[in-house]
C-alpha positions in Angstrom: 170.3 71.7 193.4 171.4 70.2 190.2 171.7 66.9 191.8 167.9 67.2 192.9 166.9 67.9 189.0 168.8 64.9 188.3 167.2 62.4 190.7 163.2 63.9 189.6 164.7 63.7 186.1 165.8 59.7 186.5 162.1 59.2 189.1 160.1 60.6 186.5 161.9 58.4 183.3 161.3 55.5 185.5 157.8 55.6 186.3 157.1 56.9 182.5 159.3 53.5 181.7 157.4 51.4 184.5 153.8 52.9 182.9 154.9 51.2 179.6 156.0 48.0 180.7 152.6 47.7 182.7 150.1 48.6 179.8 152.2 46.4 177.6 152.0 43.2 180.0 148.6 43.9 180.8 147.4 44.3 177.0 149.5 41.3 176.5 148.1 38.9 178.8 144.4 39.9 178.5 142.9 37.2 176.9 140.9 39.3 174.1 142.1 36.9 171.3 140.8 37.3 167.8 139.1 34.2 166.3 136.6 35.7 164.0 136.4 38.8 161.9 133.5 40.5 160.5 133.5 41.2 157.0 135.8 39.8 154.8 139.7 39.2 154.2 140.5 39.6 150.8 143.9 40.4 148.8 143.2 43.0 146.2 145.6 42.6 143.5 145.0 44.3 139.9 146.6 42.7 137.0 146.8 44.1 133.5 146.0 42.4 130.3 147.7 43.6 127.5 146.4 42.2 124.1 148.5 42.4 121.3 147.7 45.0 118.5 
């Protein structure tokens, strides 16, 4: 009995594991690249003046 939980423990781990690996390989080599981006890429950086008194 406890040897069956084991082996649909270790089945189940591996096809959760396999899942992953697929989704990431497939995502990986789809060839949706980003070239362009709508709207615009800015750093926004606030700097403070201080003025002396």
């Amino acid at each position: 009995m406890m040897l069956k939980k084991r082996r649909i423990f270790l089945l189940g781990a591996f096809l959760i594991i396999a899942a992953l690996a697929v989704a990431l390989w497939v995502g990986f080599f789809t060839g949706d690249k980003k070239s362009e981006y709508d709207g615009t890429l800015v750093e926004v950086s606030t700097d403070e003046i201080i003025q002396p008194l």
